[in-house]
TORZA-725212 format. One record per residue (C-alpha): residue number from 1; x, y, z. Coordinates in steps of 0.2 Angstrom, whole numbers. Last residue first. Example, Ala and Ser with C-alpha at 12.3 -4.5 7.8 and 13.67 -1.06 7.14 Angstrom:
<mikes>
2; 68; -5; 36
1; 62; -22; 39
</mikes>
This chain:
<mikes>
420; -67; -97; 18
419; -79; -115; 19
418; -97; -115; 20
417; -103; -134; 29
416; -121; -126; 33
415; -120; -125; 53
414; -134; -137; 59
413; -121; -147; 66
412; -115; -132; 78
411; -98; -125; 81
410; -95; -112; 95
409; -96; -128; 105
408; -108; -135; 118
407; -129; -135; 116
406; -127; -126; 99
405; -134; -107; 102
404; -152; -102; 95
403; -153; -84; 90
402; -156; -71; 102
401; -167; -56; 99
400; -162; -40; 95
399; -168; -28; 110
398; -151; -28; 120
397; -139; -28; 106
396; -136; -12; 100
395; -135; -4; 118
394; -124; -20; 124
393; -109; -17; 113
392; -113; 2; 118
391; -109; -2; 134
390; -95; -12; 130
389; -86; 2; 120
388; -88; 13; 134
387; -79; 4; 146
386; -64; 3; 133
385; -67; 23; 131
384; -65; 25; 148
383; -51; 15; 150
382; -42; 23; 133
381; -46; 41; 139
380; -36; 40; 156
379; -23; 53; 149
378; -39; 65; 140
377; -47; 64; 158
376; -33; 68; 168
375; -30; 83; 157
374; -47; 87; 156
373; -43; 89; 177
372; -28; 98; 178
371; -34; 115; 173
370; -22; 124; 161
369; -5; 128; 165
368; 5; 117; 152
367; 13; 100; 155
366; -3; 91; 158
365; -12; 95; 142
364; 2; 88; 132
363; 1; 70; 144
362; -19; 72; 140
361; -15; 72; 121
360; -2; 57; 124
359; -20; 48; 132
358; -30; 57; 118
357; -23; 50; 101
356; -39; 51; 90
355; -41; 37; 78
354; -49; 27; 95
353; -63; 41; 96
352; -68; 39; 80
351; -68; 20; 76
350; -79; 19; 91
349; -90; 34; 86
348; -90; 26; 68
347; -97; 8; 74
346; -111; 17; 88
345; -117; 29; 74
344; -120; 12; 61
343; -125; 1; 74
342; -137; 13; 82
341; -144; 20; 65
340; -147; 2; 58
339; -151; -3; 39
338; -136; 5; 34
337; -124; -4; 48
336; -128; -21; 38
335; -118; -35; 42
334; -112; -28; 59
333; -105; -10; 63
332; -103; -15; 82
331; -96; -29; 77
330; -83; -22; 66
329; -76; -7; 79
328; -75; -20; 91
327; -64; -30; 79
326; -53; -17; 77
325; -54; -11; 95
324; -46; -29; 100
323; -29; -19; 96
322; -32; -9; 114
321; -15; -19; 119
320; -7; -6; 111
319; -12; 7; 123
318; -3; -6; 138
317; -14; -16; 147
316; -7; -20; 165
315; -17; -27; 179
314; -28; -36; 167
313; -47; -33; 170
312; -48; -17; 155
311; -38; -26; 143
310; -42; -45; 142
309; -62; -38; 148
308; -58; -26; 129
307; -56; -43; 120
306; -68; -54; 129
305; -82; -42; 123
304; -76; -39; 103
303; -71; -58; 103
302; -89; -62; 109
301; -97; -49; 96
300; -85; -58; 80
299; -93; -73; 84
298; -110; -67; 85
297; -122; -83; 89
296; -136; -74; 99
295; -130; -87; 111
294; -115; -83; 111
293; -116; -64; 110
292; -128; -66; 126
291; -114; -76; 133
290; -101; -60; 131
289; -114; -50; 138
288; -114; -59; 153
287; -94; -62; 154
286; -90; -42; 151
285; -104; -39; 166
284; -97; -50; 179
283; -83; -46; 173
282; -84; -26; 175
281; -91; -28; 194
280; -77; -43; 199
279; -63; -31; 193
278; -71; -15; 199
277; -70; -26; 216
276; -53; -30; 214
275; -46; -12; 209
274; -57; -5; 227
273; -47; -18; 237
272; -30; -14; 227
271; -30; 4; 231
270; -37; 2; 246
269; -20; -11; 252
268; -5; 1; 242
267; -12; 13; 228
266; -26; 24; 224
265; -14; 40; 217
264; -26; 43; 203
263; -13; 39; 194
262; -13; 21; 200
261; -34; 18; 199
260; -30; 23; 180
259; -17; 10; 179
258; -29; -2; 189
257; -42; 0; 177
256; -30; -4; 162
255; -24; 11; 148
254; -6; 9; 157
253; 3; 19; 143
252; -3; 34; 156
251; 13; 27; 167
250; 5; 19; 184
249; 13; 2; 178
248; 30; 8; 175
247; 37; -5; 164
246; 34; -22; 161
245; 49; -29; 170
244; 41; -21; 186
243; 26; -33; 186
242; 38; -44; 194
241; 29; -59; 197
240; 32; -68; 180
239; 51; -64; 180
238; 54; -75; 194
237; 47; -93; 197
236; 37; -94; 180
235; 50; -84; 168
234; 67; -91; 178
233; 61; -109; 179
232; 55; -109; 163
231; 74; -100; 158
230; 83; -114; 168
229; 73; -130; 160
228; 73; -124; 143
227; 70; -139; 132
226; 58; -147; 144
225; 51; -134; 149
224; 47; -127; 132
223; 39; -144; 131
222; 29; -142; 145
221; 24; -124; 138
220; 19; -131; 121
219; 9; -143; 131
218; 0; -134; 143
217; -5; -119; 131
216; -13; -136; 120
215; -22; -143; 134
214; -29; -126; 141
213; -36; -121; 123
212; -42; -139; 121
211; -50; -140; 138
210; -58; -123; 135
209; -63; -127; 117
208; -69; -146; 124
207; -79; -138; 139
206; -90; -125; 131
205; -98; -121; 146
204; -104; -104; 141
203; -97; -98; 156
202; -79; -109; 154
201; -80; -104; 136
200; -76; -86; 141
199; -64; -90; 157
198; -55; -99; 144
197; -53; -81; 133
196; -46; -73; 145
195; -32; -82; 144
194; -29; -73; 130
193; -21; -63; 142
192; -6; -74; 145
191; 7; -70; 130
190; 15; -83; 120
189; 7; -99; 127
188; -10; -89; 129
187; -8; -87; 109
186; -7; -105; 107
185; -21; -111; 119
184; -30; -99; 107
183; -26; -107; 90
182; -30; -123; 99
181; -46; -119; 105
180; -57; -124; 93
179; -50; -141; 85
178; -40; -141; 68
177; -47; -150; 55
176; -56; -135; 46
175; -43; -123; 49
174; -35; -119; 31
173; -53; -120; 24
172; -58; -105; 37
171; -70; -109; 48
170; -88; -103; 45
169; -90; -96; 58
168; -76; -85; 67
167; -69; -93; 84
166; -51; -98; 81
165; -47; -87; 67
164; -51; -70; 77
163; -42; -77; 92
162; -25; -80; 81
161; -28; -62; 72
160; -29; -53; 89
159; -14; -62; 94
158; -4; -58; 78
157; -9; -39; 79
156; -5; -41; 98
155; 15; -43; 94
154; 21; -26; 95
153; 34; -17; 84
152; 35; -2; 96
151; 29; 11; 80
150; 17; -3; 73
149; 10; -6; 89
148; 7; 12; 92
147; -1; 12; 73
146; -16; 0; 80
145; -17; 5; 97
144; -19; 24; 87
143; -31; 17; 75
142; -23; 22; 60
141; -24; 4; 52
140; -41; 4; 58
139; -46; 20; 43
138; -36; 9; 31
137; -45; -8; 34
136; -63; -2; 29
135; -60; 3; 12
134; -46; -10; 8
133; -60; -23; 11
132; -73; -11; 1
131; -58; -11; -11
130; -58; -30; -10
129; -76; -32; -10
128; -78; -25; -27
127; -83; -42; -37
126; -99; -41; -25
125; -99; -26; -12
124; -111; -37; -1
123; -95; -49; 3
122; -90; -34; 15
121; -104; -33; 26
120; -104; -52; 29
119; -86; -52; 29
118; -82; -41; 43
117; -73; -48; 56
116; -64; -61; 44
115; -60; -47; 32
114; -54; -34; 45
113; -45; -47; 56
112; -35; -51; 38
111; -30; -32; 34
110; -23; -31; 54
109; -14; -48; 51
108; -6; -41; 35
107; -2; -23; 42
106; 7; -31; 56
105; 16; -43; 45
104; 24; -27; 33
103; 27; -19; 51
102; 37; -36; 55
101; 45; -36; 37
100; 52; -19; 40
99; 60; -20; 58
98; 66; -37; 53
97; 78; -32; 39
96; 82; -18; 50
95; 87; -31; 64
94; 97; -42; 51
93; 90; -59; 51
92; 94; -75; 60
91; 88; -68; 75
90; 68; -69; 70
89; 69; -85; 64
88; 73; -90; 85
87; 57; -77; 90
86; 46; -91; 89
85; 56; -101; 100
84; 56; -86; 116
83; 39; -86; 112
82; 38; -103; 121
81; 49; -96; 135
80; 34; -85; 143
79; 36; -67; 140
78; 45; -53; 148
77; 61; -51; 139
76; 71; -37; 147
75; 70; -21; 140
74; 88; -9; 143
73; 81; 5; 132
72; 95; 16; 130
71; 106; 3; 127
70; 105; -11; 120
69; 91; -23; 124
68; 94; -33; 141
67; 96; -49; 145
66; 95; -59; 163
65; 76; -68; 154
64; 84; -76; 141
63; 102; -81; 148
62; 113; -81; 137
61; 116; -96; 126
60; 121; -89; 109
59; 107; -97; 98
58; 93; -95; 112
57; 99; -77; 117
56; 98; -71; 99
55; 78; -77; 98
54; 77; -70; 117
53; 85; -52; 108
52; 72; -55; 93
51; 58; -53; 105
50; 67; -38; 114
49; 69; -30; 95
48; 52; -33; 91
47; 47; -22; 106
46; 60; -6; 103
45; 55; -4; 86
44; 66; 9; 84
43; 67; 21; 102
42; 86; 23; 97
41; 85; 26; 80
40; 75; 40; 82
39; 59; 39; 70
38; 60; 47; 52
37; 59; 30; 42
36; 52; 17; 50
35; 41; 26; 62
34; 34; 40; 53
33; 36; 33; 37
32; 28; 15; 42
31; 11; 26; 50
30; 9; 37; 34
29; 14; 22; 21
28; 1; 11; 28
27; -15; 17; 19
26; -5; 19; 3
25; -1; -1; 7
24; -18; -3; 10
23; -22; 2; -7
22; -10; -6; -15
21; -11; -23; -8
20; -31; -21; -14
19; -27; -17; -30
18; -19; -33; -33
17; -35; -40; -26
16; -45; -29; -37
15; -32; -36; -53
14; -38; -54; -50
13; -56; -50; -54
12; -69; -54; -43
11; -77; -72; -47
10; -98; -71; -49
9; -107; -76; -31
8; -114; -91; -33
7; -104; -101; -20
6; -103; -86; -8
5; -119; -83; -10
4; -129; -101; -8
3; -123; -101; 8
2; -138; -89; 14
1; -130; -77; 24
</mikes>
């Protein structure tokens, strides 16, 4: 995009962005009725209130990881003791309060991973780009990992958004002195699988963003050490290896390969031989096409990649996990879907199959009479559409040529200096 643009373009009206609250609020009302508002109070927002449990845990001196929500949930606190911290402001707020302001931040983040993901399709509706904005952010906002993490109050919206501003071009003005990596090294310190991510700028040997990201994870944890000698001890030395603590892994909520392998009954030593070897096949692949999207410089297609390998490799993914489909959704579509059949099919089929809930529908199908198998298939449909997604990630890139990639960074010099 020719920088000239954004700098030229004439000023949208203040109103359209008020009118760009509204409509994504409208958008929102469905999913915040049905689980704010008519859900059974006792399966309400049942993750937020674990993470505001370790904030209360904190402030009272319980142990964090030897609580349980009350009953009849009973979940225990499952992630590292840094996010035990960010939880504090969280506990010193009524859990309803809490309950509403964390859907309104879901929403938020969700809204802001559209913009940044799709900017250069967005910015084309001129002075109207916020209800384009609005436009394209309702129809993820019912994404069913999108609106499951708004029923469980789930934290990957945030995580998704803290990846998304770490690697998109051109950084956002808020961001511009801070170094690539750290916003990542952060979200690994809260939950692990943006971890993945390393492994990403390890192959495209951007060294400084994966020694940041590492660095930074390193330190906030050190100095959750420090502070919380006996609960680090507990997360890293105990709760860590229980995979238990997150729930039954071979339930359909499971959307990761080895949940599928699990309720296909592949368990114990062949079950775990034949999920390390998908493992291996599926990243060698993720990691590949994720460097072509490097070097083709596509941000936003690197994020879409690594984002679905954090779900698909990780022994537990859980559908809400699948939150990365947003920004798949938007690279697929890219900066002008209009101009290319396979983007623009291959970004509605995406968005289409994810706004259908088929793993609960295969759970339906299950508990009738009919054959087994489409029931099988609707439960595991969130694996195979996750595999799918890369595929098709691939397809629409495989005969566009690459662009040239800064020798290390996801920054390069030549970059124009164009500011969010």
């Amino acid at each position: 995009m020719d920088p000239r643009s954004v700098t030229d373009a004439p000023p949208v009206p203040r109103w359209r962005w008020g009118l760009l609250v509204v409509l994504v609020a409208l958008a929102a009302t469905p999913a915040a009725l049905r689980y704010l508002v008519f859900w059974p109070l006792d399966q309400w927002q049942v993750d937020v209130d674990v993470y505001r449990s370790a904030g209360v845990s904190l402030l009272t001196g319980r142990p964090v990881y030897g609580t349980l929500t009350e009953p009849p949930q009973l979940l225990p606190f499952t992630y590292p003791p840094f996010a035990a911290f960010l939880a504090v402001p969280l506990a010193l707020l009524p859990f309803g309060v809490v309950g509403w302001l964390w859907t309104a931040g879901q929403v938020a983040a969700t809204t802001l991973v559209v913009w940044l993901a799709a900017r250069p399709m967005l910015q084309r509706a001129g002075t109207w780009t916020p209800v384009a904005l609005a436009t394209v952010a309702a129809p993820m906002i019912w994404l069913h990992p999108v609106s499951d993490g708004i029923r469980f109050g789930q934290v990957n919206a945030f995580l998704v958004l803290a990846v998304v501003l770490d690697l998109v071009r051109p950084r956002p003005r808020l961001l511009r002195r801070v170094p690539q990596g750290v916003l990542i090294g952060l979200a690994m310190a809260v939950k692990l699988t943006p971890g993945v991510f390393v492994v990403h700028f390890l192959v495209t040997r951007c060294w400084r963003e994966a020694a940041t990201a590492v660095g930074t994870a390193a330190a906030v944890t050190v100095l959750a050490a420090v502070a919380l000698p006996s609960a680090s001890w507990a997360f890293w030395l105990g709760a860590l290896q229980d995979s238990d603590r997150l729930g039954p892994n071979a339930g359909t909520a499971n959307q990761s390969m080895r949940g599928f392998l699990l309720r296909m009954g592949l368990d114990g030593l062949g079950g775990t031989v034949l999920w390390l070897v998908l493992v291996a096949v599926v990243a060698v692949a993720g990691f590949g096409l994720a460097r072509r999207m490097y070097r083709r410089a596509d941000p936003m297609g690197e994020v879409a990649v690594v984002g679905l390998l954090a779900c698909l490799l990780s022994p537990v993914a859980w559908v809400h996990h699948f939150h990365w489909v947003v920004v798949v959704a938007l690279a697929l579509l890219g900066a002008e879907p209009w101009r290319d059949r396979r983007r623009l099919w291959a970004g509605l089929g995406v968005t289409a199959f994810f706004l259908m809930r088929l793993p609960w529908w295969g759970i339906d199908w299950l508990a009738t009479d009919w054959p087994e198998w489409p029931g099988r298939v609707l439960q595991n449909a969130d694996v195979f559409g996750g595999l799918a997604a890369l595929w098709l990630l691939w397809w629409v890139v495989r005969a566009e040529p690459e662009a040239a990639a800064p020798e290390m960074g996801h920054t390069s010099a030549a970059e124009p200096a164009r500011l969010a």
